[in-house]
Structure formats: C-alpha cells, structure tokens
C-alpha positions in Angstrom: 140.1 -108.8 -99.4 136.9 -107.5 -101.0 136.4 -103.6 -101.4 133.3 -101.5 -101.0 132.1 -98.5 -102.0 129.4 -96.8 -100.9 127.9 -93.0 -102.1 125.9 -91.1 -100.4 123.7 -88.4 -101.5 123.0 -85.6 -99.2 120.4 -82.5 -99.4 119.4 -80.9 -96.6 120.5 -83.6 -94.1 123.2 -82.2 -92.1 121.6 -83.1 -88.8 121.4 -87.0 -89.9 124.8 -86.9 -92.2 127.3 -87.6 -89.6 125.1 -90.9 -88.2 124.8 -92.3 -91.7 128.8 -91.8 -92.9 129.9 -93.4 -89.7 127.2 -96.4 -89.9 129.2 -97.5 -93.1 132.8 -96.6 -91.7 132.4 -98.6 -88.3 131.5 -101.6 -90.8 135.0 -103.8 -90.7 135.8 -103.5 -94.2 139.5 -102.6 -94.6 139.2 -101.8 -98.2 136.5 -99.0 -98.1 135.6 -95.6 -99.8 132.4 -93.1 -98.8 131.5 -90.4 -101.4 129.3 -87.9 -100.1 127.7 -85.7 -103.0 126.1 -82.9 -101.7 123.6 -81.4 -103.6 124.0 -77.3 -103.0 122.5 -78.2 -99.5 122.0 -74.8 -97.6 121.8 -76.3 -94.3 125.4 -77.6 -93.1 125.5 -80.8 -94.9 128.9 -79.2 -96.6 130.5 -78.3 -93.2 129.8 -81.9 -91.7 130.8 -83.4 -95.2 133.9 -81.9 -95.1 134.6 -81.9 -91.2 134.2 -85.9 -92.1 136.5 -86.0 -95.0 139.3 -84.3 -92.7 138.5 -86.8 -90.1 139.1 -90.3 -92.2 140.8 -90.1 -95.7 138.2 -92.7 -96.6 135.3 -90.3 -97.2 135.2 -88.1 -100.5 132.9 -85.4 -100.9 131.4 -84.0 -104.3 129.9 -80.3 -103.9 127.2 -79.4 -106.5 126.5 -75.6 -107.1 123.3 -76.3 -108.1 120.8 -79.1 -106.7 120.9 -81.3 -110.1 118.5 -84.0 -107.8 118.7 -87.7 -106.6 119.1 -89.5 -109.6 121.9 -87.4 -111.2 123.5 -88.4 -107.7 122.7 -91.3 -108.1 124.3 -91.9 -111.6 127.4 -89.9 -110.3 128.3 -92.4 -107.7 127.9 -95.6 -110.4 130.4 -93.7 -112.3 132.6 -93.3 -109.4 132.4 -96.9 -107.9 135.0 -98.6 -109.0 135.0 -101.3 -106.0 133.8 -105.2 -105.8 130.7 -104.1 -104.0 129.0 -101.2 -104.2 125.9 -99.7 -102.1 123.7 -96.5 -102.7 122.5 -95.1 -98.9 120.3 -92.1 -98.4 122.0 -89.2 -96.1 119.4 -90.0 -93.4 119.7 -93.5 -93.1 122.2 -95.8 -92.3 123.6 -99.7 -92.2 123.0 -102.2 -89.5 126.2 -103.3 -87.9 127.7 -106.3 -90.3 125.5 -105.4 -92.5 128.3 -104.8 -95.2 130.6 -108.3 -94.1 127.2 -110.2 -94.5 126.7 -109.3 -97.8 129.8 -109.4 -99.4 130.3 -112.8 -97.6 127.7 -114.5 -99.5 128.3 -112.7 -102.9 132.0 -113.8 -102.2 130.8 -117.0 -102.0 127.9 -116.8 -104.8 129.6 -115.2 -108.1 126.3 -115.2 -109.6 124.6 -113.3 -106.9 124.1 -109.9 -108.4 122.8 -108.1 -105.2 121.9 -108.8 -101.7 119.2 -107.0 -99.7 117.8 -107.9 -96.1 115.1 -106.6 -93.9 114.8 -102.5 -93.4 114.5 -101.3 -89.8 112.7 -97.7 -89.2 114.0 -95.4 -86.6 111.4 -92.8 -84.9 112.4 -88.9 -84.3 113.2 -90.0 -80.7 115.5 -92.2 -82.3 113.7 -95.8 -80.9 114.4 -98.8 -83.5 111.8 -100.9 -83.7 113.2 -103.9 -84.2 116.1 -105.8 -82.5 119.2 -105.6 -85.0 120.6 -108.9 -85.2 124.3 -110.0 -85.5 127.0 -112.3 -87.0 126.4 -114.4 -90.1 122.9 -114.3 -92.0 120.6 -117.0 -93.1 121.2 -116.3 -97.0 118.0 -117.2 -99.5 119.3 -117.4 -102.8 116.8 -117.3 -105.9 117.4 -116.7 -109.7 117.0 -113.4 -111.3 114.3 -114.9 -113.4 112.5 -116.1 -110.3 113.1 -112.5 -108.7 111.5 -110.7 -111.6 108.3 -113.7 -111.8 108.1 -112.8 -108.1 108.1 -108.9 -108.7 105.2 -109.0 -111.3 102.9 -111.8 -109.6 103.2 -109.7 -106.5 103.9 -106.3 -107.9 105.3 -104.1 -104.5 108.8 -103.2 -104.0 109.8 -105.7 -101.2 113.3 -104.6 -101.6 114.7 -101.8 -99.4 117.0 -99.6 -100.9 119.6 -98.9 -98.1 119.8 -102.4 -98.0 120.3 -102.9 -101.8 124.3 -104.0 -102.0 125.6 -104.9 -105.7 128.4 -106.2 -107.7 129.9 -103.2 -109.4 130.4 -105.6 -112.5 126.7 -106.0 -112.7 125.6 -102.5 -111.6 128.0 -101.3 -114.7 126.8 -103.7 -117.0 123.2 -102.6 -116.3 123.7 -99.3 -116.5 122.5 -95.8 -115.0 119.3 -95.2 -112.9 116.7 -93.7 -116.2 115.8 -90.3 -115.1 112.3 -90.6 -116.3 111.8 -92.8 -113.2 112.3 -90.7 -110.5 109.8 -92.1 -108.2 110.4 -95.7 -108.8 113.7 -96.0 -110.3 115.2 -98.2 -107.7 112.5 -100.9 -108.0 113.4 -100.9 -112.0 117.3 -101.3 -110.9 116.1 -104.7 -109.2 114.8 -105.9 -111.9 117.4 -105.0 -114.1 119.8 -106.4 -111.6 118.1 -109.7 -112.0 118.0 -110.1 -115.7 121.8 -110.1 -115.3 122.2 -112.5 -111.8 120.6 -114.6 -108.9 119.4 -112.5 -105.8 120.4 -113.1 -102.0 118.1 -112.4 -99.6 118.1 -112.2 -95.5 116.0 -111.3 -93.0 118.0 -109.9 -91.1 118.3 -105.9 -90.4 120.8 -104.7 -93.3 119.7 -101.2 -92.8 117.7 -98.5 -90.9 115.4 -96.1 -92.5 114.7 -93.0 -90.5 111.4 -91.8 -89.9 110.7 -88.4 -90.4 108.3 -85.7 -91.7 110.9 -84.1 -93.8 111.8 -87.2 -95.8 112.2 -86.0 -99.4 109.7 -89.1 -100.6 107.2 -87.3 -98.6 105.6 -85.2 -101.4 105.2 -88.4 -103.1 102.3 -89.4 -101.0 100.3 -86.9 -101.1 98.5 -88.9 -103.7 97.9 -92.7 -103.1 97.1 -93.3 -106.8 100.5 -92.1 -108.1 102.3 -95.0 -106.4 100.6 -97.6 -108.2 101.0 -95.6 -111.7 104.4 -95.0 -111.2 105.3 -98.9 -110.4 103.2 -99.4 -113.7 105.6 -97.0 -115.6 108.3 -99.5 -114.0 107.4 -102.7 -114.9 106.7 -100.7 -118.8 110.0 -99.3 -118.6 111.9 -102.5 -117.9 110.4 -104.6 -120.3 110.6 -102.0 -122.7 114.2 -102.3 -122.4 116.1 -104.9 -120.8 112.9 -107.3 -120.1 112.0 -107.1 -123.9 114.6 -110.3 -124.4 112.6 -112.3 -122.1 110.5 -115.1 -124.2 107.0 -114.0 -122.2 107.9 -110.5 -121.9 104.2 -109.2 -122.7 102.6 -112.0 -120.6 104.6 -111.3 -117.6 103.6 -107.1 -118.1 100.2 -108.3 -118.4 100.5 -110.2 -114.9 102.1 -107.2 -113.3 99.5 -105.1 -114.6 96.7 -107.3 -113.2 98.8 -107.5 -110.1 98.6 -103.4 -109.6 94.8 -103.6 -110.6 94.5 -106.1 -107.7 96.3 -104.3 -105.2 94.3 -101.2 -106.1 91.0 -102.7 -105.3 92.0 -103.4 -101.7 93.9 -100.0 -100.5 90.7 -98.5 -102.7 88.4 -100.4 -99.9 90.8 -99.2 -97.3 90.5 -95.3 -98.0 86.7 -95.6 -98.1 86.5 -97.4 -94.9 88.9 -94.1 -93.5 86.4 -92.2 -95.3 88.3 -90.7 -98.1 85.9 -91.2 -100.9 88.2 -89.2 -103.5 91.2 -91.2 -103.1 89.0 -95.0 -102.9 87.5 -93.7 -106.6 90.8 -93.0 -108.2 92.3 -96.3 -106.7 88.7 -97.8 -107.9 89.4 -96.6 -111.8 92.8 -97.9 -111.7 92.0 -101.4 -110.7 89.0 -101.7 -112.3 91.0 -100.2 -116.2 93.8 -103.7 -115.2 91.1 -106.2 -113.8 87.8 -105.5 -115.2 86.2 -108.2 -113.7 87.0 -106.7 -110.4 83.5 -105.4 -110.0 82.0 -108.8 -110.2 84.3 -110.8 -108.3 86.9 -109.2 -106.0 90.6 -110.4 -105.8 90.9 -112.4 -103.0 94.0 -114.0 -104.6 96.0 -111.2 -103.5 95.2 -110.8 -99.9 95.9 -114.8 -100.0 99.6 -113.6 -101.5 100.3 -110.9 -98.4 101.8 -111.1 -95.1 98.8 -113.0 -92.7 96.2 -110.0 -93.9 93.2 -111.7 -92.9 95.1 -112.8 -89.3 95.7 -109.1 -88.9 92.8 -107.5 -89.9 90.9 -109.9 -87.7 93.0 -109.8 -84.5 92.5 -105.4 -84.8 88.5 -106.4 -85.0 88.8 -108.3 -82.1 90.9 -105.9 -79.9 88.9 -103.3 -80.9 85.5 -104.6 -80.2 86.7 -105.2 -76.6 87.7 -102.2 -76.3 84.6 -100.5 -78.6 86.6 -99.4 -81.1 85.6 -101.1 -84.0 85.3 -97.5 -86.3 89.0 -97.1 -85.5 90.0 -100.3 -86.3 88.3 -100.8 -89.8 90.1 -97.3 -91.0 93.3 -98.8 -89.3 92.6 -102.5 -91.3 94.3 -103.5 -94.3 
C-alpha cells in the first residue's frame, strides 16, 4: 500500500486549520502522516494543532518560536517526508474528497509521473463552492516533462494549483528545496523543476479547494499587478539558470517565455486602462513593450488565440451588458 505525506504550514489560520487537517485525514489512505508546522502563530493555530495531534496519532505538529516564513516551512516538511507521495497544503485550504487515491493511483500506475495536479475549486467566506466536486476515478492526461516546461514558457501563467500539486518524494528529493529568493513564485519554479526530472499527470477534476478570503497571506502581493509578471520572469531566469541550463535550447526557450510575459502584459495593460487605472496599464505597458518591442506596432493577438475562449467571453459580457446598458461595466469587467 502506498504512503502519503502531507505538511501543512499554518500562521494565523486557527479558524480554517481544523477543516484543512481533516480534508487530508478523511482521504482513505491507510498509510498516512500530517505535519502541521506552526509558525509562532498568536491566534490559536497551536491549541487546534495540538488538540488534533491528541485526537489522531497521525498528525505531527512542529512549533516555531519565531515566524521563520513559508518557504522555510516549506523546506522543513521536504526534509520530513519520507513517504511515496508527498503533498504541500496551505492551513486554509483543503483536498477534494479522493483527491489523494486519484493521484497516487495513476502515479502507481505511471512510475515516470513525477506529479499530479487537477483543477482548484475556490470556496467563498459563506463557505459556497463554486464548482461541483466530482468523484471516483479521474480522466488522467499524461504529458512529458519536456512538453510541461515547452507548455510553461509558450504560455507563461502558472496553470498549476498548488494544493493540488501531489509528488513522488523520490523526485521532490532529487530536485531539491523550494530557493528562498523566490518567495512569490517559488511553487511555479518547483513545476518546472519537477518536469526536468518526469512526465506530468493532469485531471480536471477538483483535487483541491482554495479558500477565498481577504486575509490570505498572498494578498499583499497584489497590490501591484506589475510584480506578478516580474516575479514569473525571475522564475523562468532562475530555473534555467539552474536546472534548465542542461536543456539543448535553454536560452531560446527563456527567450519565448520572456516574449510570452511581454505578451501577456500588453493585454491586462489594456484591461487596467479600460478600469481606468492609468498607473498600473503604463507599468504593465513598459514591461511588454521592454520583451516584445514590436508590441506597439502590431498587438499580440497570438495570445488571446492561446487562452480559455477570450474573445467568446469578452463578447458574450458586451452583449449582456448592452441589453442591459451596461456596456462601461462590462469593458472594466472584460479580459
């Protein structure tokens, strides 16, 4: 029988804790472990820890003095894992019921899978999903690494959701720690890292839900839209600075992920100008135009081609909202 272990890093999520430990213990798996590592929460995160450890000798807890931060957590648990499987889940999320027997199925199956990751679900403050979670076995997609990290810099956005990210401890060891430098965007380098060491399984079904919430630490982080799109630039320089440096067209495929970011860039810059946030559309403008220089003369319509039915969607929110005389609303709403 497989094992599985799973960490979870906890800071100031008492309230959500006991929801996301018990998401991963209801999961089937016989051989299982939970390590909560609290980071010097000062909320009760420690009490509910602990209360959950006395509960089921399956859960660990780790109790920092000091807040030493995500990554160090996260680091901590790939020194702890010492399982078949192992899975990272943020303290105020949790797992979509099978969600764990899906994926080890299919890496049981696939030895050269080096992770799985399905579709993310988001849960409101009233606690509505808005999805339907699905059940049973998953409709697996398996790709090679090297067509994971192609993918990845054509189409430079981090498609994978994190809570949903489940690996083979062999390959998360041989890859190594999350780099500290990349606290933003460190996960999105770990998939790429993943992939330069195995194939990737991919589902659409729900393998996790994120919880939606205006105290989310990733919050901050928004604050300005420009920073995204440098920090997945320092990801795609950090990875082949390293472990993508081996690849034969290292530089070309930097290049294309560059060129990807510039693209990207021009069309959330049109977006903030439409909302009418001129200071935000010139800093996304100076971005794209310093990756794709000929952006000014002929704009990337190649990636709203690569995206999700843009042009369906930002024509059906036209249409509603002309009928409904709304059309201001709906071109800051486009995109």
């Amino acid at each position: 029988m497989a094992s599985v272990d799973v960490v979870i890093p906890c800071y100031q999520y008492g309230r959500f804790l006991r929801d996301a430990v018990t998401s991963v213990l209801s999961q089937g798996i016989s051989q299982l472990r939970v390590l909560v590592i609290d980071n010097a929460s000062t909320d009760n995160s420690l009490e509910v820890a602990t209360q959950l450890a006395l509960e089921d000798r399956r859960v660990e807890v780790i109790a920092h003095r000091t807040n030493l931060g995500a990554t160090a957590s996260y680091n901590e648990g790939v020194e702890w894992a010492s399982a078949d499987y192992f899975l990272v889940l943020d303290a105020d999320d949790m797992l979509a019921p099978g969600a764990l027997q899906r994926a080890v199925s299919v890496m049981e199956r696939n030895l050269n899978v080096s992770f799985t990751h399905g579709r993310e679900a988001h849960i409101t403050p009233n606690n509505q999903i808005d999805v339907e979670l699905g059940a049973g076995e998953a409709e697996w997609r398996i790709i090679t690494g090297r067509a994971f990290i192609e993918n990845y810099c054509r189409t430079p956005v981090n498609i994978v959701g994190a809570n949903s990210a489940i690996r083979r401890t062999s390959a998360q060891k041989e890859v190594g720690y999350y780099r500290a430098n990349l606290d933003y965007s460190g996960d999105m380098e770990m998939w790429l890292r993943l992939a330069s060491v195995g194939d990737v399984a991919h589902n659409p079904t729900v393998q996790a839900i994120r919880r939606i919430h205006p105290l989310q630490h990733s919050e901050h982080f928004r604050s300005f839209q420009v920073r995204d799109f440098i920090e997945r630039e320092r990801t795609f320089e950090s990875f082949f600075e390293n472990e993508g440096q081996s690849l034969p067209d290292a530089n070309q495929l930097l290049e294309q992920a560059r060129r990807g970011l510039g693209e990207h860039a021009y069309w959330s810059a049109l977006s903030h100008l439409v909302r009418r946030r001129p200071v935000a559309a010139w800093a996304l403008f100076k971005f794209s135009m310093a990756r794709r220089p000929g952006t000014w003369l002929l704009p990337p319509i190649g990636w709203l081609l690569r995206m999700d039915r843009p042009l369906a969607r930002t024509f059906d929110v036209l249409v509603e909202a002309t009928k409904r005389g709304q059309t201001n609303t709906a071109l800051r709403n486009a995109r």
